[in-house]
mmCIF file of the N, C-alpha and C atoms, coordinates in Angstrom:
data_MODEL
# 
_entry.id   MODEL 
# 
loop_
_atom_site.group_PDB 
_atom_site.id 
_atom_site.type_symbol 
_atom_site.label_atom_id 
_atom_site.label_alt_id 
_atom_site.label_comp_id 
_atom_site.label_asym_id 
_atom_site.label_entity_id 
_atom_site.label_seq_id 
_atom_site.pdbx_PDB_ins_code 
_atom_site.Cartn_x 
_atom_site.Cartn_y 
_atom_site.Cartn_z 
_atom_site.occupancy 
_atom_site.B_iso_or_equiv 
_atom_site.pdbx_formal_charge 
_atom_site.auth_seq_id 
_atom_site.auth_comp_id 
_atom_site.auth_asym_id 
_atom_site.auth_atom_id 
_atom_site.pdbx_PDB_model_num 
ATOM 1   N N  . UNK A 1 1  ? -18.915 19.428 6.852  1.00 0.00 ? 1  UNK A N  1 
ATOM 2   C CA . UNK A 1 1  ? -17.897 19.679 7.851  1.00 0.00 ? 1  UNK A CA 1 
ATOM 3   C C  . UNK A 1 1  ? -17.943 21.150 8.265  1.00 0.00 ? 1  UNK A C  1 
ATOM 4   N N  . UNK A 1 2  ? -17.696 21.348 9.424  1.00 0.00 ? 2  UNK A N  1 
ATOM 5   C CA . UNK A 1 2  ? -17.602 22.602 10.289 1.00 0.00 ? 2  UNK A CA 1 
ATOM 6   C C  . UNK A 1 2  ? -16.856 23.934 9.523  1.00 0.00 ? 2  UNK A C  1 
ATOM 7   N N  . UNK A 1 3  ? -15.693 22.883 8.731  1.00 0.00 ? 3  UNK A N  1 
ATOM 8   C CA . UNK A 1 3  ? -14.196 24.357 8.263  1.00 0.00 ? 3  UNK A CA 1 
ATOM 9   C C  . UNK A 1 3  ? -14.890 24.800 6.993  1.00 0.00 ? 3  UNK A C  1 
ATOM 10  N N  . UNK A 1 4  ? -15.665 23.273 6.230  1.00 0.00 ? 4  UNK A N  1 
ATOM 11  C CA . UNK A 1 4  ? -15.948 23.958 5.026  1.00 0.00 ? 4  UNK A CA 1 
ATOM 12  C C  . UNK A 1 4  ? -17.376 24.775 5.329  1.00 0.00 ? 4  UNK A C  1 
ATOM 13  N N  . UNK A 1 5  ? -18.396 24.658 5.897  1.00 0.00 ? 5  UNK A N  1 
ATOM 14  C CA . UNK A 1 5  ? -19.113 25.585 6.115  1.00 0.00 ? 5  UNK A CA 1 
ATOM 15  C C  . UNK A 1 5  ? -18.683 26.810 5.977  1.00 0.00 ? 5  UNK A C  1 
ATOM 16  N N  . UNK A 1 6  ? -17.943 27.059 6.933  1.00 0.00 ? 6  UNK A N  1 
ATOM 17  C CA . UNK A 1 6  ? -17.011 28.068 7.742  1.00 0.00 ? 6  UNK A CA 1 
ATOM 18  C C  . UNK A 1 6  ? -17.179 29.297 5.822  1.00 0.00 ? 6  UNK A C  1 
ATOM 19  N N  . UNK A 1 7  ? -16.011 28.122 5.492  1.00 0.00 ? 7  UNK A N  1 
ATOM 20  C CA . UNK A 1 7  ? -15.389 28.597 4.174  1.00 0.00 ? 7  UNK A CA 1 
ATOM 21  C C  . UNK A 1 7  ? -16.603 29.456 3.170  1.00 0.00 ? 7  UNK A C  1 
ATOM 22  N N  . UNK A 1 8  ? -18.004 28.462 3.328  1.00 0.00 ? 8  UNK A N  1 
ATOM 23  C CA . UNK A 1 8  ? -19.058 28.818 1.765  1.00 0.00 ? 8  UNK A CA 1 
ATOM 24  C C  . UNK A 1 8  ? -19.451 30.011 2.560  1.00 0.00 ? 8  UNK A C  1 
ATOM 25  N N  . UNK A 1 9  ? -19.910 30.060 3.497  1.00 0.00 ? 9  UNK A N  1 
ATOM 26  C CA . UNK A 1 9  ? -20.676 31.114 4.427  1.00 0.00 ? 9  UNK A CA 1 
ATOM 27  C C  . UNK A 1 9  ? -20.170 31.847 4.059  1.00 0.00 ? 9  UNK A C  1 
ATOM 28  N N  . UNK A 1 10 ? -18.582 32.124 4.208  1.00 0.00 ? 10 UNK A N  1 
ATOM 29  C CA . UNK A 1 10 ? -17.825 33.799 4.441  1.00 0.00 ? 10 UNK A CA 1 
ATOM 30  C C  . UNK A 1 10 ? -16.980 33.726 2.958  1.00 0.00 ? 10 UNK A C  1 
ATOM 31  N N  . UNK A 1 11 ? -17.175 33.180 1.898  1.00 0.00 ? 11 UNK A N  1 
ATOM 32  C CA . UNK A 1 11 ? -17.132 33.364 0.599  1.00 0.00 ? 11 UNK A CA 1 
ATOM 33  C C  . UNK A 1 11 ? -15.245 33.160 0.368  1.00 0.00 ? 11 UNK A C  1 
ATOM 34  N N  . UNK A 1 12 ? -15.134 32.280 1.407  1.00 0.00 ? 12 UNK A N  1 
ATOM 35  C CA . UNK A 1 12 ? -13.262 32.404 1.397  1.00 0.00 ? 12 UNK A CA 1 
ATOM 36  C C  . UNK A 1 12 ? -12.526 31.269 0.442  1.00 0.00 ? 12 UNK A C  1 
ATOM 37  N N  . UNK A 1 13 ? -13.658 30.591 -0.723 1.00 0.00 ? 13 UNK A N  1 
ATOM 38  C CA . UNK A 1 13 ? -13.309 29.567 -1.617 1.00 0.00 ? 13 UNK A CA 1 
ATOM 39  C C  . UNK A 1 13 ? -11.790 29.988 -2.420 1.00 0.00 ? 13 UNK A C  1 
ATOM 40  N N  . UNK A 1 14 ? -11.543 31.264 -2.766 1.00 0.00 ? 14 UNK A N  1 
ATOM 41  C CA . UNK A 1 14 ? -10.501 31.751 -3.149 1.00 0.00 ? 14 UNK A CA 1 
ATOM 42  C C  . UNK A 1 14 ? -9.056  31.820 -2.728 1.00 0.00 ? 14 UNK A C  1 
ATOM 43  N N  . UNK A 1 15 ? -9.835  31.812 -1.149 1.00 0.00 ? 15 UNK A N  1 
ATOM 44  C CA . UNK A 1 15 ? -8.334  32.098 -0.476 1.00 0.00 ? 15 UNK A CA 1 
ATOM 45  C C  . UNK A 1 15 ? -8.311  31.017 0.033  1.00 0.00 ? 15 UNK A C  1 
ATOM 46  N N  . UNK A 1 16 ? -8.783  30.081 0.128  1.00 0.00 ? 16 UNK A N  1 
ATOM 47  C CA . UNK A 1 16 ? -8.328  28.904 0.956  1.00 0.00 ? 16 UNK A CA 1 
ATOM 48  C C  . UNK A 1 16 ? -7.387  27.386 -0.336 1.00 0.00 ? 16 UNK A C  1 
ATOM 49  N N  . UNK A 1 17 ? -6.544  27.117 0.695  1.00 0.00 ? 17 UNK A N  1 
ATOM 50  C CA . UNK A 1 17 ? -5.628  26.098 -0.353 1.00 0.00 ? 17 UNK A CA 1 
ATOM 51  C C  . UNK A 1 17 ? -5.112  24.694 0.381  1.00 0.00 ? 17 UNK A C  1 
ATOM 52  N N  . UNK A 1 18 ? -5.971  23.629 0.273  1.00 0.00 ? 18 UNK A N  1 
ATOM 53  C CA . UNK A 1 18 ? -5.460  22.755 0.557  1.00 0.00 ? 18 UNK A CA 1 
ATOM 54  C C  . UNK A 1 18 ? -3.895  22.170 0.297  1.00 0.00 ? 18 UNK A C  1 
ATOM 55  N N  . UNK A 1 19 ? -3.715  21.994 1.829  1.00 0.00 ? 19 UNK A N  1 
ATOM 56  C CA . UNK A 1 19 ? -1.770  21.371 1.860  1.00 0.00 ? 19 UNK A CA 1 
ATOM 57  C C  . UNK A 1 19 ? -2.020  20.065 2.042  1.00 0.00 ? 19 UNK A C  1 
ATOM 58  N N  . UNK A 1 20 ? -1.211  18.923 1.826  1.00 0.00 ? 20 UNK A N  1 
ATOM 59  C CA . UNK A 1 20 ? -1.706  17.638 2.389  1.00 0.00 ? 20 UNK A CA 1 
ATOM 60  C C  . UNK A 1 20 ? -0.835  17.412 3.711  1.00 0.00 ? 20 UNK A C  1 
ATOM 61  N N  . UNK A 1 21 ? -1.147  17.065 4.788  1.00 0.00 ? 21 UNK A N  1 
ATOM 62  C CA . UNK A 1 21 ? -0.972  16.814 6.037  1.00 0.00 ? 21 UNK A CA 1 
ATOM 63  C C  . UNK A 1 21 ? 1.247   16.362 6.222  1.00 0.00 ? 21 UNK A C  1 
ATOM 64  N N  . UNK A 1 22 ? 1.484   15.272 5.345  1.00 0.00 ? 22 UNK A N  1 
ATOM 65  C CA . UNK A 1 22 ? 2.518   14.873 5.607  1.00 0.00 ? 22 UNK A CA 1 
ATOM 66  C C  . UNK A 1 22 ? 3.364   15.337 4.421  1.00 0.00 ? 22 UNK A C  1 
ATOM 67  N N  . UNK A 1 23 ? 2.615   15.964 3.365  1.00 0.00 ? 23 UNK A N  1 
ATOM 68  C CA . UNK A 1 23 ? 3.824   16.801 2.405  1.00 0.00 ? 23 UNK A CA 1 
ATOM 69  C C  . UNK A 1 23 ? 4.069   18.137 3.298  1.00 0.00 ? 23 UNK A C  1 
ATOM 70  N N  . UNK A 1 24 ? 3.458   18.693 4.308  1.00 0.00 ? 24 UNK A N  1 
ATOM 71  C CA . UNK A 1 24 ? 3.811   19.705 4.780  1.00 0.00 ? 24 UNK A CA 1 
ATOM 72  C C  . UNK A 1 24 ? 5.244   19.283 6.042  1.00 0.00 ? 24 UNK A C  1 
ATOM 73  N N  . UNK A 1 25 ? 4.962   18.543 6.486  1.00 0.00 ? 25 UNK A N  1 
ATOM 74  C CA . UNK A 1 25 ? 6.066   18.270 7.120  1.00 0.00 ? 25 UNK A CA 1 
ATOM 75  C C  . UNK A 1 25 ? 7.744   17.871 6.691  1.00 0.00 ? 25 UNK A C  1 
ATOM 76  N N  . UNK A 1 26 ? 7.095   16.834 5.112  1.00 0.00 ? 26 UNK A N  1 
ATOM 77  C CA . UNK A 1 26 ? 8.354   16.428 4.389  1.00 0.00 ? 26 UNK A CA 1 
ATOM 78  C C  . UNK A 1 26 ? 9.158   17.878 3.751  1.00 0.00 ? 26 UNK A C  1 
ATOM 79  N N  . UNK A 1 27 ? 8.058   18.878 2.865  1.00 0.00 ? 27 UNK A N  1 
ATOM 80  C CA . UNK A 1 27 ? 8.628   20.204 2.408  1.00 0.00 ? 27 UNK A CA 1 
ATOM 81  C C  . UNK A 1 27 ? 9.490   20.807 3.865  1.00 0.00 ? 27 UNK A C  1 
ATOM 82  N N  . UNK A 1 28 ? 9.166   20.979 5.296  1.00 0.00 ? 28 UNK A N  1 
ATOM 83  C CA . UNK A 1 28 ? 9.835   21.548 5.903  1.00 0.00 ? 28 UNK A CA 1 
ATOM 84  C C  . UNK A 1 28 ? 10.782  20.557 6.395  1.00 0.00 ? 28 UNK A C  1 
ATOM 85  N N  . UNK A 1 29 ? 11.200  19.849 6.154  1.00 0.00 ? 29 UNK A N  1 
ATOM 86  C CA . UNK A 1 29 ? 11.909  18.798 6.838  1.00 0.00 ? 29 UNK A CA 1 
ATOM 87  C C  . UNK A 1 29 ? 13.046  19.330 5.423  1.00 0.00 ? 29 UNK A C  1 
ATOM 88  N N  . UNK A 1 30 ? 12.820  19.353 4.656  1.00 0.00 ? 30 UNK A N  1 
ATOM 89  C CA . UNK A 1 30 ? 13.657  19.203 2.995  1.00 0.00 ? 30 UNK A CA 1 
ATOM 90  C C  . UNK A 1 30 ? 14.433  21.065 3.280  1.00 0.00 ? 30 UNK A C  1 
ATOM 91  N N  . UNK A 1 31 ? 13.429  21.808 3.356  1.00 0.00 ? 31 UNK A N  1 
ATOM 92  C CA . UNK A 1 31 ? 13.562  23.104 3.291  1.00 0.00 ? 31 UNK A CA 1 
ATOM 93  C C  . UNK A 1 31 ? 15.002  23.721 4.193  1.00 0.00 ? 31 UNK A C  1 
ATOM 94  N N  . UNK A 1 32 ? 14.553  23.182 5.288  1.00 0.00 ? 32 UNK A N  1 
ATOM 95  C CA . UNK A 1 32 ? 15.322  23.460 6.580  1.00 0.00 ? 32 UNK A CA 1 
ATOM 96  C C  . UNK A 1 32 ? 16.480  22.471 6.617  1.00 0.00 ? 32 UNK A C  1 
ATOM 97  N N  . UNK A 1 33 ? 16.952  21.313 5.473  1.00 0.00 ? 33 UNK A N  1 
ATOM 98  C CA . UNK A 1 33 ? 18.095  21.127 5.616  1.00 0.00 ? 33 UNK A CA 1 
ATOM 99  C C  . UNK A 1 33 ? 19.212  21.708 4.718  1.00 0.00 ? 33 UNK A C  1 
ATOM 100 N N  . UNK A 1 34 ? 20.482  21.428 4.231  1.00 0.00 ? 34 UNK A N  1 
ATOM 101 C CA . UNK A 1 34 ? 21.065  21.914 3.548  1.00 0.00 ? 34 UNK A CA 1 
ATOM 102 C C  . UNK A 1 34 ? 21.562  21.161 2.404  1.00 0.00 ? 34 UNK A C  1 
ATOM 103 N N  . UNK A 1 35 ? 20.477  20.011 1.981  1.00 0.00 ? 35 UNK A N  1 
ATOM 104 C CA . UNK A 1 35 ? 20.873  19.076 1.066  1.00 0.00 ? 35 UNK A CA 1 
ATOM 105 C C  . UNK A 1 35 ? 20.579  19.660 -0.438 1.00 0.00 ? 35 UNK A C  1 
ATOM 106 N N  . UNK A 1 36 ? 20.953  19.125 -1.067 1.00 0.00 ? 36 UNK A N  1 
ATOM 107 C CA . UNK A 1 36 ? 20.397  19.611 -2.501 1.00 0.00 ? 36 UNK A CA 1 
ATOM 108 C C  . UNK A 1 36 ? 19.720  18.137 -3.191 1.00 0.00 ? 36 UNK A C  1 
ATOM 109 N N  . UNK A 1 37 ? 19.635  16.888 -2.413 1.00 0.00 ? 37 UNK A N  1 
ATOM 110 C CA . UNK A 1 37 ? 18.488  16.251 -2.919 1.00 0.00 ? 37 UNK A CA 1 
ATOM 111 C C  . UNK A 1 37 ? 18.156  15.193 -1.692 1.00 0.00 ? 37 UNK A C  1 
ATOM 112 N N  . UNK A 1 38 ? 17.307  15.074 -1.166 1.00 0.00 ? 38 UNK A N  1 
ATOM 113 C CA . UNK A 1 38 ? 16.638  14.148 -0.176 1.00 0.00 ? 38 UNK A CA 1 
ATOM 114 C C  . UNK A 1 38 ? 16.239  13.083 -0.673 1.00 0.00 ? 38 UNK A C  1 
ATOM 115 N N  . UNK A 1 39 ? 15.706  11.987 0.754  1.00 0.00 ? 39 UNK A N  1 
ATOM 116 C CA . UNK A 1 39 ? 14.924  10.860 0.401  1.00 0.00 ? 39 UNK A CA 1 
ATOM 117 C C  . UNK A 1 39 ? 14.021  11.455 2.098  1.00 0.00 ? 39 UNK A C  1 
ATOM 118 N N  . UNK A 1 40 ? 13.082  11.808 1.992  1.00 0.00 ? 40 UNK A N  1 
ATOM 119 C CA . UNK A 1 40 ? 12.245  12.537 3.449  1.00 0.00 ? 40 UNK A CA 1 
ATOM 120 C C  . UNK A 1 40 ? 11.224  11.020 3.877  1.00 0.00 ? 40 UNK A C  1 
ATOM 121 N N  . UNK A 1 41 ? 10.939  11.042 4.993  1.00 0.00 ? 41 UNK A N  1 
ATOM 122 C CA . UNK A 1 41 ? 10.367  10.025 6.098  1.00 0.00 ? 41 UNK A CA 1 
ATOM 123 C C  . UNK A 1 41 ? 9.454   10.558 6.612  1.00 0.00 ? 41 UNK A C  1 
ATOM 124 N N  . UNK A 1 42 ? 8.203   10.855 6.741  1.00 0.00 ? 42 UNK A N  1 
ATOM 125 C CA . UNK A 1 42 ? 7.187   11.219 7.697  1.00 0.00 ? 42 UNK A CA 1 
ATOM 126 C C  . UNK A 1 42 ? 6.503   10.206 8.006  1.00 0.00 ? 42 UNK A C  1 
ATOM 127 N N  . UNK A 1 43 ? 6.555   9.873  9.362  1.00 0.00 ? 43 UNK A N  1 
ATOM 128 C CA . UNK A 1 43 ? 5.660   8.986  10.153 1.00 0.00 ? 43 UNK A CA 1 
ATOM 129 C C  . UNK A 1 43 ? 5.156   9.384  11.741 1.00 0.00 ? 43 UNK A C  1 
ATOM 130 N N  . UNK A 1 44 ? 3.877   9.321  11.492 1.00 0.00 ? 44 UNK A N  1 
ATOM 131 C CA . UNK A 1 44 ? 3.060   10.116 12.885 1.00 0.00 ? 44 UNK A CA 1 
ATOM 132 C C  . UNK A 1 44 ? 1.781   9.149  12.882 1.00 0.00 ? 44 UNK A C  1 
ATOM 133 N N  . UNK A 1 45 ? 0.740   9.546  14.117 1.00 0.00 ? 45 UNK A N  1 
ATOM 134 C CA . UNK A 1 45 ? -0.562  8.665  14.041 1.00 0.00 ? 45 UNK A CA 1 
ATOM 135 C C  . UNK A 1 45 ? -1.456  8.838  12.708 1.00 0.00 ? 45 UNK A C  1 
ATOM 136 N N  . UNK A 1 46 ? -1.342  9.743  12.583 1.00 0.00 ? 46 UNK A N  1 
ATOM 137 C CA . UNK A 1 46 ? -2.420  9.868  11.216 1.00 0.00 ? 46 UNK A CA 1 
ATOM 138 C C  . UNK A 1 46 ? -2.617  11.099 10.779 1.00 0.00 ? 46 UNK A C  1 
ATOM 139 N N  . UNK A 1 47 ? -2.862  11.382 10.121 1.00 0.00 ? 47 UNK A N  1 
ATOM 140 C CA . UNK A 1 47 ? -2.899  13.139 9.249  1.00 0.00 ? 47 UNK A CA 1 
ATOM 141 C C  . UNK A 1 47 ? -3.439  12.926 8.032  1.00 0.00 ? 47 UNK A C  1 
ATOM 142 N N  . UNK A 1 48 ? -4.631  13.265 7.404  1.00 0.00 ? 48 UNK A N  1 
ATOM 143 C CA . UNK A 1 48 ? -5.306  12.850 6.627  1.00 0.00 ? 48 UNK A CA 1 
ATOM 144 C C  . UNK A 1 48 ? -5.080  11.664 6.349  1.00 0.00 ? 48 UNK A C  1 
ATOM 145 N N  . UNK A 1 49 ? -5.573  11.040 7.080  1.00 0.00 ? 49 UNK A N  1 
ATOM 146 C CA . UNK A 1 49 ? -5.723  8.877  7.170  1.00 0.00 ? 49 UNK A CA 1 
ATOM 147 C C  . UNK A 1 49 ? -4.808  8.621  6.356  1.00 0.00 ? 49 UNK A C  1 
ATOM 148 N N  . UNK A 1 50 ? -4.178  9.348  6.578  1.00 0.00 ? 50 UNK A N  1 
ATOM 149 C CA . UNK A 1 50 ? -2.379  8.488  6.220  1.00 0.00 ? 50 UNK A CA 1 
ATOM 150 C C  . UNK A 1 50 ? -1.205  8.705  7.704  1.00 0.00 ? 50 UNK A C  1 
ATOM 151 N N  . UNK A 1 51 ? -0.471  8.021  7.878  1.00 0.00 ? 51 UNK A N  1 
ATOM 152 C CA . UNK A 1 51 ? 0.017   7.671  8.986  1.00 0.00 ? 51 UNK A CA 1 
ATOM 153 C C  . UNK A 1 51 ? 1.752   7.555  8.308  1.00 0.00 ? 51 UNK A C  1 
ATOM 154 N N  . UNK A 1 52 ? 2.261   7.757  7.063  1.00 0.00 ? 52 UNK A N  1 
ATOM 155 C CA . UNK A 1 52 ? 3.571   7.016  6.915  1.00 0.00 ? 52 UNK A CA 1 
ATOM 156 C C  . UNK A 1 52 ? 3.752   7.414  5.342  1.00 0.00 ? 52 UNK A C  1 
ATOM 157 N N  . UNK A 1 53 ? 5.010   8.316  4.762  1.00 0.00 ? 53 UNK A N  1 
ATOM 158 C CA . UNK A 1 53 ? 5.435   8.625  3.703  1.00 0.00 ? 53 UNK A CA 1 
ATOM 159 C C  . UNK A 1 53 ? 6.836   8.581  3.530  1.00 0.00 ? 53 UNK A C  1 
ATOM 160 N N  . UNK A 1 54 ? 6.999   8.452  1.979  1.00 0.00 ? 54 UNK A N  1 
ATOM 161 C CA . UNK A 1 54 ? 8.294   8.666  1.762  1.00 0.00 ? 54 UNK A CA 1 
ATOM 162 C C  . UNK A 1 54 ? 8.647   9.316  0.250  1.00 0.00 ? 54 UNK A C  1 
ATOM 163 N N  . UNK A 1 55 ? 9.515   10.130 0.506  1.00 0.00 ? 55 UNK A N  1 
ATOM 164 C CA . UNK A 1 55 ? 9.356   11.181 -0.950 1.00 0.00 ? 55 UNK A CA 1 
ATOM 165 C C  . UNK A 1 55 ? 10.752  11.842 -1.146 1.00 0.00 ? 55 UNK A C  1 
ATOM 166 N N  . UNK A 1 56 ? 10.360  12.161 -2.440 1.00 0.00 ? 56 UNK A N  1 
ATOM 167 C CA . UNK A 1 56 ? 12.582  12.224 -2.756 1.00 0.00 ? 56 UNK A CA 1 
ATOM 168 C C  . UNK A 1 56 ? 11.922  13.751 -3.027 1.00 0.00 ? 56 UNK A C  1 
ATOM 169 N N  . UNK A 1 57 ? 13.059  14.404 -2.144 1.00 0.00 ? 57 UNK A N  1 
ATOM 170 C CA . UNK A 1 57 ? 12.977  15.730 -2.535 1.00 0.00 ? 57 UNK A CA 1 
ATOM 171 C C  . UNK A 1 57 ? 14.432  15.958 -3.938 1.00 0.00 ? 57 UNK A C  1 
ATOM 172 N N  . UNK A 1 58 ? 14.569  16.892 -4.378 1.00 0.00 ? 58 UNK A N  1 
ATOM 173 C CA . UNK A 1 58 ? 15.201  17.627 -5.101 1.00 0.00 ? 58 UNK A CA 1 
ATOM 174 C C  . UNK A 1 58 ? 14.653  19.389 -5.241 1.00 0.00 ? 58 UNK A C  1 
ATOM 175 N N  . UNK A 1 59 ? 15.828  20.326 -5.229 1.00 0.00 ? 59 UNK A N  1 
ATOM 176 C CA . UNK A 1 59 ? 15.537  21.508 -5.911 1.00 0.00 ? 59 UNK A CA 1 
ATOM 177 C C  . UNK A 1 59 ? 14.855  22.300 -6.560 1.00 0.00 ? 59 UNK A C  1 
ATOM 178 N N  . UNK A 1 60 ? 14.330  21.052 -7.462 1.00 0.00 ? 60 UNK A N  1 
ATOM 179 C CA . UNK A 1 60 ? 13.550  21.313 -8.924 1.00 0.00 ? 60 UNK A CA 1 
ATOM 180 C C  . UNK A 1 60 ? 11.871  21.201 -8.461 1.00 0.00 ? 60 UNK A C  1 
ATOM 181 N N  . UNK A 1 61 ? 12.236  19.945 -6.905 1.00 0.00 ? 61 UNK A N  1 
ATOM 182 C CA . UNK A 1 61 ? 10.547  19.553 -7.063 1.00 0.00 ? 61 UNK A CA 1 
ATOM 183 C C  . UNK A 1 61 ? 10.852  18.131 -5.818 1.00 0.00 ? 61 UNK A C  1 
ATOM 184 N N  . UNK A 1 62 ? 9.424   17.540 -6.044 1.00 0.00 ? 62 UNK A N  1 
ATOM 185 C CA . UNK A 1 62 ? 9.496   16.761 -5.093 1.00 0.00 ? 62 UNK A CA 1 
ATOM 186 C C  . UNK A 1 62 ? 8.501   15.537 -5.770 1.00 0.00 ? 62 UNK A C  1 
ATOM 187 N N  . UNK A 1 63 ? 8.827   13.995 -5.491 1.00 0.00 ? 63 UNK A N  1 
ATOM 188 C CA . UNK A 1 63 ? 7.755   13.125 -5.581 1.00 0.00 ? 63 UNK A CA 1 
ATOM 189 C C  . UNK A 1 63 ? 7.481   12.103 -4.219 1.00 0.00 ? 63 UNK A C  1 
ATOM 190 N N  . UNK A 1 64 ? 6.277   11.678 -4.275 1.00 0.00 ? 64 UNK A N  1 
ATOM 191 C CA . UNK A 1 64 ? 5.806   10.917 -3.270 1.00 0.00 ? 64 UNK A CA 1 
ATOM 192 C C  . UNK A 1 64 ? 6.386   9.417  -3.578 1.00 0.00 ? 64 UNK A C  1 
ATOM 193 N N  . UNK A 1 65 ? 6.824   8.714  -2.876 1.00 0.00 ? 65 UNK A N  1 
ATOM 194 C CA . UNK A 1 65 ? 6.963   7.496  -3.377 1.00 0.00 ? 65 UNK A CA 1 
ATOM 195 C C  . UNK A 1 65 ? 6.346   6.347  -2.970 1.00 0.00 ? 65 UNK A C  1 
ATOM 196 N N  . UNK A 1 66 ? 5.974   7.053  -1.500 1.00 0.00 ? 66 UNK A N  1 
ATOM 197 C CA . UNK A 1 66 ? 5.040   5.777  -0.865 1.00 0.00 ? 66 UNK A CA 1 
ATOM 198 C C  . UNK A 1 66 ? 4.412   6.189  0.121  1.00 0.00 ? 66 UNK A C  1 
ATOM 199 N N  . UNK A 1 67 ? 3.155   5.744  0.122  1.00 0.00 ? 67 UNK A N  1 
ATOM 200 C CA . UNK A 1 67 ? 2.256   6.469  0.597  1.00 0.00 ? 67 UNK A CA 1 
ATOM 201 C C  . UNK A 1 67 ? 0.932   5.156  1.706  1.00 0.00 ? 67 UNK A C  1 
ATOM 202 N N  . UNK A 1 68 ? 1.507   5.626  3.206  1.00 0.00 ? 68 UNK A N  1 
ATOM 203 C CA . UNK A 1 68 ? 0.713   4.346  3.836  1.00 0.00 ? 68 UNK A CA 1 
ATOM 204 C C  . UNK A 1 68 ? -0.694  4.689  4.636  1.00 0.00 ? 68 UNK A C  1 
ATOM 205 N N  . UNK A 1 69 ? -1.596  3.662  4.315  1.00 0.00 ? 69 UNK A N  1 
ATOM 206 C CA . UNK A 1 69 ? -2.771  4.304  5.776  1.00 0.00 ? 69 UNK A CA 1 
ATOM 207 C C  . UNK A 1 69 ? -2.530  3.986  7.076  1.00 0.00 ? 69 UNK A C  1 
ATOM 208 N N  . UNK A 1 70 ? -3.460  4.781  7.568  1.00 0.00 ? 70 UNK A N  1 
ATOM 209 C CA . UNK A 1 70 ? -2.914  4.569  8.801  1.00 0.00 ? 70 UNK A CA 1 
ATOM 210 C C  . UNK A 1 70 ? -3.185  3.571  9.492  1.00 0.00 ? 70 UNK A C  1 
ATOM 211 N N  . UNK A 1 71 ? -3.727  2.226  9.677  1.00 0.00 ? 71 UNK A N  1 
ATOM 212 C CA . UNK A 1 71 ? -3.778  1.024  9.725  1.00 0.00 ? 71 UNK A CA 1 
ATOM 213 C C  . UNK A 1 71 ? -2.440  0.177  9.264  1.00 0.00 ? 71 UNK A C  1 
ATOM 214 N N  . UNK A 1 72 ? -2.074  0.529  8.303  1.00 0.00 ? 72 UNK A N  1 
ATOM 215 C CA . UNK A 1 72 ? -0.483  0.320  7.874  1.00 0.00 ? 72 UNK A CA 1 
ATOM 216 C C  . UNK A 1 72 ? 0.604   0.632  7.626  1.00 0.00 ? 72 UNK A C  1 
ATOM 217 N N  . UNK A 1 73 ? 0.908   1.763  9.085  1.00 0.00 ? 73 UNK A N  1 
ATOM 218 C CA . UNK A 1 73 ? 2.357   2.114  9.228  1.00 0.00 ? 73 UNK A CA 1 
ATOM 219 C C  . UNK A 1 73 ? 2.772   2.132  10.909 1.00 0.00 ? 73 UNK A C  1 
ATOM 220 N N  . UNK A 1 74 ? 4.120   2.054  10.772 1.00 0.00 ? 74 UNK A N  1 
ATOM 221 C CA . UNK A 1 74 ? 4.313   2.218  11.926 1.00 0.00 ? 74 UNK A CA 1 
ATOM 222 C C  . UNK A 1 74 ? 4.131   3.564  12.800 1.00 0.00 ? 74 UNK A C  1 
ATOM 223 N N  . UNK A 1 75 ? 3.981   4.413  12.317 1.00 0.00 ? 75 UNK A N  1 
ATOM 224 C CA . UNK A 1 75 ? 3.288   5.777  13.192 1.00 0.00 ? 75 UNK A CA 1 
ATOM 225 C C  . UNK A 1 75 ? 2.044   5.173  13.732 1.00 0.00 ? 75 UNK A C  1 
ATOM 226 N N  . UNK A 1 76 ? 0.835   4.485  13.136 1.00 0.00 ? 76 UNK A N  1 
ATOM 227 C CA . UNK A 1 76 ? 0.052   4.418  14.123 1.00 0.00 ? 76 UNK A CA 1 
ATOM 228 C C  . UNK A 1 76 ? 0.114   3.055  15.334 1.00 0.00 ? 76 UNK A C  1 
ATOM 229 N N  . UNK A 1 77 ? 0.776   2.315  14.682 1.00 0.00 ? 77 UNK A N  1 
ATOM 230 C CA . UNK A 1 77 ? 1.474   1.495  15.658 1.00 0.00 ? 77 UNK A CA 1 
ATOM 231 C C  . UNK A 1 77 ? 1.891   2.050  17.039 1.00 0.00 ? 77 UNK A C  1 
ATOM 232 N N  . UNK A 1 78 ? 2.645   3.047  16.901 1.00 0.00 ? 78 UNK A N  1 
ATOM 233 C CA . UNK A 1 78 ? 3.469   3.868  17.789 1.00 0.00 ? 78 UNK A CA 1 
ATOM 234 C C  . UNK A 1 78 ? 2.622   4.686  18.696 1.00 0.00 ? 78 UNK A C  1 
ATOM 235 N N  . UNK A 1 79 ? 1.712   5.212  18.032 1.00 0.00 ? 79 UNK A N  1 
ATOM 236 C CA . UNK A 1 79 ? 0.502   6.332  18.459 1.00 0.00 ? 79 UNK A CA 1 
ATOM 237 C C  . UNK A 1 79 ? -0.645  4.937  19.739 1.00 0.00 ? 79 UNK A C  1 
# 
């Protein structure tokens, strides 16, 4: 792939940190409210061939609870 090339070439293995596509949205979705424990929803066309999550935030931390491809959620339905 193009990014990881990118990455070995210019020696940036250190600094680079994979996020996963729909925990980044659920963390800011959690972050930016004022709850002190969630149940978060992300559904879009696809973001690392997943299309559809659901994850309980809390304070302490966060877990995934369900986790769909994108063939089987309604985000790519929608898309």
């Amino acid at each position: 792939m193009e990014f990881e090339s990118f990455i070995l070439k210019n020696k940036l293995q250190e600094k680079v940190i994979y996020i996963d596509h729909h925990e980044c949205h659920a963390i800011g979705a959690f972050i930016c409210s004022s709850f002190q424990k969630s149940l978060v929803i992300t559904c879009d066309g696809r973001g690392d061939f997943q299309s559809f999550t659901v994850s309980l935030f809390t304070n302490s931390g966060f877990e995934v609870l369900q986790r769909e491809t994108s063939i089987d959620s309604l985000g790519y339905f929608y898309s």
